[in-house]
C-alpha positions in Angstrom: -19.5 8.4 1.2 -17.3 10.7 3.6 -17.0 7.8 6.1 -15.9 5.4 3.3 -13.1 7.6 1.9 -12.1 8.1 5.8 -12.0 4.4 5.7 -10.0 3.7 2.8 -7.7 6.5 3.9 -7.0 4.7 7.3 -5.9 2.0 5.6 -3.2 3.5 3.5 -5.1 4.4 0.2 -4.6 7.9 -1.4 -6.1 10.3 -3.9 -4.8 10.0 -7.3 -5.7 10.9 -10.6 -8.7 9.0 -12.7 -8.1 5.9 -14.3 -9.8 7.1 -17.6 -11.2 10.1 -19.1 -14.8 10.7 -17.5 -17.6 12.6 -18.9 -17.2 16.5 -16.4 -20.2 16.0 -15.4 -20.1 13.1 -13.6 -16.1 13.6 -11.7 -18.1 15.6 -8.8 -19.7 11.7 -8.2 -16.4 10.0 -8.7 -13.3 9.5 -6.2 -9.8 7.9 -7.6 -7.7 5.8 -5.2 -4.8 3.8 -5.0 -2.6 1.7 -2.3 1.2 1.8 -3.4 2.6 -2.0 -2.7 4.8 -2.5 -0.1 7.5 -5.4 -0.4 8.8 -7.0 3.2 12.0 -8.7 2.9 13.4 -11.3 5.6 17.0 -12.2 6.0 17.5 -14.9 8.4 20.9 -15.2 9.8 22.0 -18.5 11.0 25.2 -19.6 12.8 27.2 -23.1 12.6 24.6 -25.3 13.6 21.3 -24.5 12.5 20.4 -22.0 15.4 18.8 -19.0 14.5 21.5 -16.2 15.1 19.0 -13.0 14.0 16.2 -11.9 11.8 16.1 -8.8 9.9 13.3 -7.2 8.2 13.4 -4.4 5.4 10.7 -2.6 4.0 10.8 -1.5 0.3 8.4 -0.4 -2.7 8.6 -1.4 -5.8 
């Protein structure tokens, strides 16, 4: 299980709190994780003529 938390880890999930309440006994078996959302944004900037002048990217969450 250790290897597929280290997993989930590399690709950006975290820890967080459960979804529901649990019986105590069973949490020891359980882990809780999430992946915020990430929005990418594109502007393309564009001169007389059609020709691409520029692109810019910006990274937000929601």
């Amino acid at each position: 299980m250790n290897e597929a938390i280290t997993m989930y880890r590399s690709f950006g999930f975290r820890e967080c709190s459960p979804y529901y309440d649990y019986p105590e006994k069973r949490m020891p078996y359980f882990v809780f994780m999430d992946l915020p959302l990430v929005v990418m944004t594109a502007w393309l900037l564009v001169r007389q003529g059609g020709a691409v002048y520029g692109l810019a990217l910006q990274r937000t969450s929601p």
